[in-house]
GUDRENTOR-586369 format. One record per residue (C-alpha): residue in three letters; x, y, z. Coordinates in steps of 0.05 Angstrom, whole numbers, padded with zeros to 5 digits, always signed. Last residue first. Example, Ala and Ser with C-alpha at 12.3 -4.5 7.8 and 13.67 -1.06 7.14 Angstrom:
REM GUDRENTOR-586369
SER+00273-00021+00143ALA+00246-00090+00156
END
This chain:
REM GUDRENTOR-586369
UNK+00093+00277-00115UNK+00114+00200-00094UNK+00068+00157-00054UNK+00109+00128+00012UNK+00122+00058+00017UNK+00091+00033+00081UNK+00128+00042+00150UNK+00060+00065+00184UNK+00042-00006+00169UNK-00035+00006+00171UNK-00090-00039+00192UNK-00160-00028+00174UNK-00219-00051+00208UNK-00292-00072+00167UNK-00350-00039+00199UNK-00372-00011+00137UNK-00344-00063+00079UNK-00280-00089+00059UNK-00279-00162+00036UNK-00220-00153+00005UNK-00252-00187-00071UNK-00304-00140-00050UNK-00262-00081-00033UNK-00220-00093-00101UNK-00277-00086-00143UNK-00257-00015-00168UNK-00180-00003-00151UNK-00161+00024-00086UNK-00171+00086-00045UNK-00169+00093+00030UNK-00184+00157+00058UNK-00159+00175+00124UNK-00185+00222+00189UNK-00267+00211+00181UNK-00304+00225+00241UNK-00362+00256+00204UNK-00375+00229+00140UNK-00336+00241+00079UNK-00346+00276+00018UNK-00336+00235-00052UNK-00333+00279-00116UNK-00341+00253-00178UNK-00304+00280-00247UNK-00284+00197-00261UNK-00318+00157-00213UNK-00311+00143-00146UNK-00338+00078-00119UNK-00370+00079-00040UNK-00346+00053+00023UNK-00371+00086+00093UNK-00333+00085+00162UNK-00285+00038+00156UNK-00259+00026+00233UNK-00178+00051+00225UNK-00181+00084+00299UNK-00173+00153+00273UNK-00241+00129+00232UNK-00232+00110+00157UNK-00277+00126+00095UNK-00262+00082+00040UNK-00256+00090-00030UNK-00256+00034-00087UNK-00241+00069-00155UNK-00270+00088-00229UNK-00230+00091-00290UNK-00202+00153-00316UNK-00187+00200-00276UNK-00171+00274-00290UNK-00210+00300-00236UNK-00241+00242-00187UNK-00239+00284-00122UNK-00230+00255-00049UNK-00258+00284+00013UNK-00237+00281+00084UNK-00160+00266+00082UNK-00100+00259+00127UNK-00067+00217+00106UNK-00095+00192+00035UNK-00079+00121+00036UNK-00068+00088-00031UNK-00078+00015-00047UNK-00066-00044-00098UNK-00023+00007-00138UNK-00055+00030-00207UNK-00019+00011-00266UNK+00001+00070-00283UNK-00002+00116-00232UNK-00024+00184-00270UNK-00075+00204-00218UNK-00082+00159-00161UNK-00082+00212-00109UNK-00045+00267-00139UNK-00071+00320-00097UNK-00056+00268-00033UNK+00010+00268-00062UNK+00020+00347-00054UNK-00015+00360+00009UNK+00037+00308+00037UNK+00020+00246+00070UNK-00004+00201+00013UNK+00012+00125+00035UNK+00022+00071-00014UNK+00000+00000+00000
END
């Protein structure tokens, strides 16, 4: 999993990754935009705690707002929550020492 922790990468998001990584994590985050994409992805809402909040799929020119409580956005490839089995309730785990999304 990538991790977005800069204002810059979280910008980026998934934009111009090619192929797409299994996972990005927008830290922090409480909306995500789909400008300039082109294919639709998995997002997830995360609690501080890493309790997934809401799911939906982002497509291209959407906008996604999050509910309240939401510190980290999860985004992934579309279908990949239900081959994860991600869903509201679901927890999250995150290896702080993850690769880090470049600018």
């Amino acid at each position: 999993m990538l991790i977005a922790d800069t204002y810059w990468t979280r910008l980026r998001g998934m934009l111009g990754r090619r192929p797409l990584p299994p996972a990005l994590l927008l830290r922090p985050s409480g909306s995500v935009h789909g400008m300039g994409m082109r294919e639709p992805l998995d997002v997830a809402m995360l609690a501080p705690d890493g309790t997934v909040l809401s799911t939906r799929v982002l497509r291209p020119l959407g906008l996604v707002g999050a509910p309240r409580g939401t510190r980290d956005v999860l985004e992934a490839p579309v279908g990949s929550f239900a081959r994860w089995g991600l869903r509201e309730g679901s927890a999250v785990t995150v290896d702080d020492a993850g690769a880090r999304a470049g600018g």
